[in-house]
ZAVEX-956878 format. One record per atom (N, C-alpha, C): residue in one letter; y, x, z. Coordinates in Angstrom, 2 decimals, padded with zeros to 5 digits. Layout:
! ZAVEX-956878
<node rest="A" v="Y" u="X" w="Z"/>
...
//
This chain:
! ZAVEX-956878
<node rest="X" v="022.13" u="021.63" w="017.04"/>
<node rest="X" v="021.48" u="020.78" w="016.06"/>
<node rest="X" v="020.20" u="020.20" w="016.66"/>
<node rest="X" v="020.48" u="018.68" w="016.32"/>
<node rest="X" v="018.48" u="018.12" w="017.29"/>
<node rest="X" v="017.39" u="018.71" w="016.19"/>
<node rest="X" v="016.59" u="018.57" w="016.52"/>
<node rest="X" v="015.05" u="018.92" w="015.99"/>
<node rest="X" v="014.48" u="017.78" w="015.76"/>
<node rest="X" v="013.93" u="017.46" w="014.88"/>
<node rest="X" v="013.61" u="016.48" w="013.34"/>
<node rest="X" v="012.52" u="016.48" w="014.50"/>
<node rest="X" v="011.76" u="014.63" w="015.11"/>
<node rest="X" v="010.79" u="014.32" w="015.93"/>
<node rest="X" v="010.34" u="013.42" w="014.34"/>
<node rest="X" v="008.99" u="013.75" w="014.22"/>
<node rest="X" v="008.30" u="013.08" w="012.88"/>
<node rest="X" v="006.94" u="012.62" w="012.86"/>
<node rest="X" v="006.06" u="013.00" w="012.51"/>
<node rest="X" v="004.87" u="013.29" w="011.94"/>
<node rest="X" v="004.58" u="011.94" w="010.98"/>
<node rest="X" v="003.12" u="011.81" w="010.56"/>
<node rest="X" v="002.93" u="011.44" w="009.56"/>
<node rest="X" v="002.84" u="009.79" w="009.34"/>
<node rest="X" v="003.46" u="009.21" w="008.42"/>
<node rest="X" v="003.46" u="008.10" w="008.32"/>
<node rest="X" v="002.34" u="007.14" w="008.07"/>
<node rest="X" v="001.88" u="007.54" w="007.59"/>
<node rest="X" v="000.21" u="006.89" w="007.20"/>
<node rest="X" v="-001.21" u="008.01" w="007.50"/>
<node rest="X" v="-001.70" u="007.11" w="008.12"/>
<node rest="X" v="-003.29" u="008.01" w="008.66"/>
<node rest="X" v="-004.05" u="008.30" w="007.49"/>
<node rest="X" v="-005.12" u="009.04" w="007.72"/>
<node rest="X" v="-005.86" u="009.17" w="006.68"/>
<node rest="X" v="-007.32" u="008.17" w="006.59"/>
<node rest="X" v="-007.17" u="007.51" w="007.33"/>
<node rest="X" v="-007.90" u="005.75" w="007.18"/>
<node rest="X" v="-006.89" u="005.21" w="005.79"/>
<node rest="X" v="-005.46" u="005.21" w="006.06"/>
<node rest="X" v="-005.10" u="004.27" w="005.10"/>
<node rest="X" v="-005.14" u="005.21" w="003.54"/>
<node rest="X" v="-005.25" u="006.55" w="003.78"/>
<node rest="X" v="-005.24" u="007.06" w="002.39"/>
<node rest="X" v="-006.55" u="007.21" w="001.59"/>
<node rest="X" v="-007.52" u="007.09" w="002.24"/>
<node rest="X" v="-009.29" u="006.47" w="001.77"/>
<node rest="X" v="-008.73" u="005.47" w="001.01"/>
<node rest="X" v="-008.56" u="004.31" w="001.63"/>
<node rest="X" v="-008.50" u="002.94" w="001.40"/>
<node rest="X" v="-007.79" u="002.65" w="000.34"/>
<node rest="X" v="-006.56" u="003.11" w="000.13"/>
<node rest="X" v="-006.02" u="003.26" w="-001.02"/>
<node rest="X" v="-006.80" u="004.37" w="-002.51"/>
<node rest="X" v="-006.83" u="005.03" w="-002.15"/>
<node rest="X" v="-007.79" u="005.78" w="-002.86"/>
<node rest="X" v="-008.52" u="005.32" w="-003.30"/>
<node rest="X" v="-009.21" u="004.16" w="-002.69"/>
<node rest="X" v="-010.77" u="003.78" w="-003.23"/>
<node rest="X" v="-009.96" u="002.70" w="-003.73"/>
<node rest="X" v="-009.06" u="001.83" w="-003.27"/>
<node rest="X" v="-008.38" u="000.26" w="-004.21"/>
<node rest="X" v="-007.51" u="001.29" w="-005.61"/>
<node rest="X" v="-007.66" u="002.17" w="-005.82"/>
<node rest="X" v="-006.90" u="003.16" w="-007.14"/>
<node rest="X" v="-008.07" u="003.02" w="-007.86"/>
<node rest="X" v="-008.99" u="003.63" w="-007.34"/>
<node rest="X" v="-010.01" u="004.15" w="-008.22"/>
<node rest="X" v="-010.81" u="002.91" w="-008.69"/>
<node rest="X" v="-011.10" u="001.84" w="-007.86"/>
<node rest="X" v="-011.40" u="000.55" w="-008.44"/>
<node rest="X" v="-010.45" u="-000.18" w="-009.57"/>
<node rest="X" v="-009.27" u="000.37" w="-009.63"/>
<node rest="X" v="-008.38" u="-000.43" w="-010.62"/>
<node rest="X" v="-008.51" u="000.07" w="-011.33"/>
<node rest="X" v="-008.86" u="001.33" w="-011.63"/>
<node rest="X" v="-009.02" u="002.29" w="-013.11"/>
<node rest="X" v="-010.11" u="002.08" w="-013.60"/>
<node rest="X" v="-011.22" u="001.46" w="-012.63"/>
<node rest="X" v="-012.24" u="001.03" w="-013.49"/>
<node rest="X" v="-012.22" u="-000.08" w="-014.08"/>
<node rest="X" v="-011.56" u="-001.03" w="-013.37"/>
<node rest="X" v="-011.04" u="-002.33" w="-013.70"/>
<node rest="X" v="-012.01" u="-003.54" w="-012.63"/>
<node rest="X" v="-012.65" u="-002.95" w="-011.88"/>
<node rest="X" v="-013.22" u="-003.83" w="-010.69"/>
<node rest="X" v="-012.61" u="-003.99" w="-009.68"/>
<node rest="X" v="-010.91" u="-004.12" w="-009.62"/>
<node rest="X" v="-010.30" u="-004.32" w="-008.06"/>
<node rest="X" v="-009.83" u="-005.64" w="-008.81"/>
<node rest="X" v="-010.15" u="-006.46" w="-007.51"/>
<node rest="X" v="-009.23" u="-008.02" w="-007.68"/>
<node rest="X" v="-008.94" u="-008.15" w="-006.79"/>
<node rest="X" v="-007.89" u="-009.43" w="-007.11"/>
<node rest="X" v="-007.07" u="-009.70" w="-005.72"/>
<node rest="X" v="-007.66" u="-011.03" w="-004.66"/>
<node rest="X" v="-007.50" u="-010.99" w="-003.57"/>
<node rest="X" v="-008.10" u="-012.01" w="-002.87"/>
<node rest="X" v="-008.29" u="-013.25" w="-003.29"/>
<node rest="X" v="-007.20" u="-013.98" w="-003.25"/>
<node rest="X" v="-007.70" u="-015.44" w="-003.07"/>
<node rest="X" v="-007.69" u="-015.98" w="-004.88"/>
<node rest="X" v="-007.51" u="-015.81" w="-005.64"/>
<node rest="X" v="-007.26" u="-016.26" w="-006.91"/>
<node rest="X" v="-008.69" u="-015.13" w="-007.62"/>
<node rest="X" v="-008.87" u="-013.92" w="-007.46"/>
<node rest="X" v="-010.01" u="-012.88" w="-007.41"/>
<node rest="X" v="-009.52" u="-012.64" w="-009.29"/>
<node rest="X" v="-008.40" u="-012.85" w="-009.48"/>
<node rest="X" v="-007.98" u="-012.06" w="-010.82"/>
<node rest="X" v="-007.93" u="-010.57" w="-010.42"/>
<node rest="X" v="-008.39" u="-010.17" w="-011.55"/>
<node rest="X" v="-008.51" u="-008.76" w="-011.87"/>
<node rest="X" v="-006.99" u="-008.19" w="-011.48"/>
<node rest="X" v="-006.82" u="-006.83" w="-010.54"/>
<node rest="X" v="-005.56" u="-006.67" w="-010.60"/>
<node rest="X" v="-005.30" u="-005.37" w="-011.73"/>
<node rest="X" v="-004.06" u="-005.27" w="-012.11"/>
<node rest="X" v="-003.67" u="-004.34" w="-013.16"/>
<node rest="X" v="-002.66" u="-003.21" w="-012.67"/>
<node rest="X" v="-001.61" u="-003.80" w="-011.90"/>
<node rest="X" v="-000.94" u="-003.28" w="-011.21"/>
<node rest="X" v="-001.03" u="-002.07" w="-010.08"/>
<node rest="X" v="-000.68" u="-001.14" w="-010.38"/>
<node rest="X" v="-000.72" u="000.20" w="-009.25"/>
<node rest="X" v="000.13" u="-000.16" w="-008.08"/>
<node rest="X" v="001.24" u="-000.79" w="-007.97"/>
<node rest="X" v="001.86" u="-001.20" w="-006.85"/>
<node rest="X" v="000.89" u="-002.45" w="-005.90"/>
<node rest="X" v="000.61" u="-003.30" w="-006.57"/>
<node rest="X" v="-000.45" u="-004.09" w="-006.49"/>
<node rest="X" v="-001.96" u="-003.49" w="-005.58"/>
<node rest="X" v="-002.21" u="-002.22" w="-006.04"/>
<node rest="X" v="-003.49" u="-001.69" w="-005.84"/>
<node rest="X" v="-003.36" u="-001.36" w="-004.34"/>
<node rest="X" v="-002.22" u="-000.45" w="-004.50"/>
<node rest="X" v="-001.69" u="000.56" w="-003.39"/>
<node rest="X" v="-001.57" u="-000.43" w="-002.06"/>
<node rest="X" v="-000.95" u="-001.80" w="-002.25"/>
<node rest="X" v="-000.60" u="-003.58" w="-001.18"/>
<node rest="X" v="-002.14" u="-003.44" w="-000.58"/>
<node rest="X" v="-002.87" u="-003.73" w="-001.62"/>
<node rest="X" v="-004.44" u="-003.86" w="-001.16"/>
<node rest="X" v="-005.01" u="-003.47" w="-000.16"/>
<node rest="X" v="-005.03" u="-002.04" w="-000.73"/>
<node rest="X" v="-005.33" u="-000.45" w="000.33"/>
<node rest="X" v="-004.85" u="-000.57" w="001.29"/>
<node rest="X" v="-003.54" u="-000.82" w="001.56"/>
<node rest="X" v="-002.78" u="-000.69" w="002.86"/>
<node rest="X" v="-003.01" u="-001.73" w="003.93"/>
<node rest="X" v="-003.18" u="-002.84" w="002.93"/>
<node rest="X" v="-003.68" u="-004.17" w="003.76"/>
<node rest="X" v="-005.01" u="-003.68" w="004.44"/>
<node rest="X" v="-005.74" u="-003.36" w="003.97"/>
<node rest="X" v="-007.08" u="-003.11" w="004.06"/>
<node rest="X" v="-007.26" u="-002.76" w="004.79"/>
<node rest="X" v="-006.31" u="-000.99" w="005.46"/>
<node rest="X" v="-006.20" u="000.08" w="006.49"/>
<node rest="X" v="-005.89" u="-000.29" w="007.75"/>
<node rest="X" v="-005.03" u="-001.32" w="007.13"/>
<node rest="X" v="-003.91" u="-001.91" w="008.64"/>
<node rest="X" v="-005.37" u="-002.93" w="009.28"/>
<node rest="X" v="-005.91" u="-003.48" w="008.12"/>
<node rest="X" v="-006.75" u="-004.40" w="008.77"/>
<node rest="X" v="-008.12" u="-003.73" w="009.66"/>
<node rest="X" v="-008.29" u="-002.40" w="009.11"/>
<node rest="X" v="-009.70" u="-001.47" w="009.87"/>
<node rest="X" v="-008.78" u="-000.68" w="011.04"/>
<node rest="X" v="-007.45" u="-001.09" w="011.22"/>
<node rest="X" v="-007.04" u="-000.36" w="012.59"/>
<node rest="X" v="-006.38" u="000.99" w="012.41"/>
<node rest="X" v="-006.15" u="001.46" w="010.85"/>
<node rest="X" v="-005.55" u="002.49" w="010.66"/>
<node rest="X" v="-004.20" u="002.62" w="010.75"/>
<node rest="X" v="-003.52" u="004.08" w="010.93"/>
<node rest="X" v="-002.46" u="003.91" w="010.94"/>
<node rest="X" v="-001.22" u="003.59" w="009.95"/>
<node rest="X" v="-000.51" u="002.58" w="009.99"/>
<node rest="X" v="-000.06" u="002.22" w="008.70"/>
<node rest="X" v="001.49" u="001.59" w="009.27"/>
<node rest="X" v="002.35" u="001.52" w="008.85"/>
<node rest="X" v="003.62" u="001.20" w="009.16"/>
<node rest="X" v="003.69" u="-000.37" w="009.19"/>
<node rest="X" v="004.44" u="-001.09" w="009.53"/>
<node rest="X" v="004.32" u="-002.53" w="009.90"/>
<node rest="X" v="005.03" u="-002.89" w="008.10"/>
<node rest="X" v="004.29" u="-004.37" w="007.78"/>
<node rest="X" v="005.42" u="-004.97" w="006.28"/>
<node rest="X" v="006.44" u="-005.44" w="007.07"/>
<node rest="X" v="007.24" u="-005.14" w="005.70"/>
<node rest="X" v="008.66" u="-005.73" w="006.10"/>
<node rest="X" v="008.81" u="-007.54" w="005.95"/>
<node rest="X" v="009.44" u="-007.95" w="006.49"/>
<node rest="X" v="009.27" u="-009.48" w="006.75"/>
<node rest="X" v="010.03" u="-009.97" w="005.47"/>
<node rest="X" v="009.89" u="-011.29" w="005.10"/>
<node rest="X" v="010.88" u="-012.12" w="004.37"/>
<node rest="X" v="010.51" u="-011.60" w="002.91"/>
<node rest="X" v="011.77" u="-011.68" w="001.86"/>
<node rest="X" v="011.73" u="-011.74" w="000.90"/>
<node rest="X" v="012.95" u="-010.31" w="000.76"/>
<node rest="X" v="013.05" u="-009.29" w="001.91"/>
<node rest="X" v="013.72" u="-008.28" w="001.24"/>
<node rest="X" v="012.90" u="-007.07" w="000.53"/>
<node rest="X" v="013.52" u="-006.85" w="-000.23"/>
<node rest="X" v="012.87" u="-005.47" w="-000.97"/>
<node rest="X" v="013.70" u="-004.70" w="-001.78"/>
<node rest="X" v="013.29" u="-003.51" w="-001.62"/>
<node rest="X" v="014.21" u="-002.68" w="-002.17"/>
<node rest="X" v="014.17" u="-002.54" w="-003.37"/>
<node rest="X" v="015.42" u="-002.29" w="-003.89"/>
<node rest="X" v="015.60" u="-003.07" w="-005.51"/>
<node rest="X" v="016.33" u="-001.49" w="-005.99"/>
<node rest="X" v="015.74" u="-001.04" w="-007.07"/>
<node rest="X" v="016.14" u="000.22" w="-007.55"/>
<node rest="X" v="016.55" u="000.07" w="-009.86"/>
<node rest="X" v="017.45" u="-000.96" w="-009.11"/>
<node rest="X" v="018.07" u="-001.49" w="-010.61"/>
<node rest="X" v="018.92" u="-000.01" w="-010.51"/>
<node rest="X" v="019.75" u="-000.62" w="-012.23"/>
<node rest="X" v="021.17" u="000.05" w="-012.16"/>
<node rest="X" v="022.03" u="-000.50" w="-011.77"/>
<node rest="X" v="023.20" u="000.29" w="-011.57"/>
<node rest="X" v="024.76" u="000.22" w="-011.17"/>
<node rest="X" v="025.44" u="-000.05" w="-012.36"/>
<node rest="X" v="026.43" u="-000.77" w="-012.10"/>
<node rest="X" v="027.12" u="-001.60" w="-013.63"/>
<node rest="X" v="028.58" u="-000.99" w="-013.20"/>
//
């Protein structure tokens, strides 16, 4: 059996960063860049953070390109 090669997916640069774009949305002072509406969204918050991390050099996984995303509908 091989042995699971892993470690951690996100640094702890990007989990500050997110942390602090959470805790700004619960206060209600995180907005979004270019339009600077208030954001509401936790998925939203979490984009921010990560952007943020990737942008201070942390470790953070690359976005996925295009318009795919994983879609967690139901089955008919």
């Amino acid at each position: 059996m091989a042995k699971k090669r892993g470690g951690r997916k996100y640094g702890p640069k990007a989990q500050k960063k997110v942390e602090r774009a959470m805790h700004e949305r619960k206060r209600g002072s995180l907005r979004s860049g270019r339009s600077g509406k208030k954001v509401t969204s936790r998925k939203q918050a979490i984009a921010i953070g990560l952007s943020e991390a990737r942008r201070a050099g942390g470790k953070v996984p690359r976005k996925r390109k295009g318009g795919s995303r994983k879609r967690g509908g139901k089955k008919r």
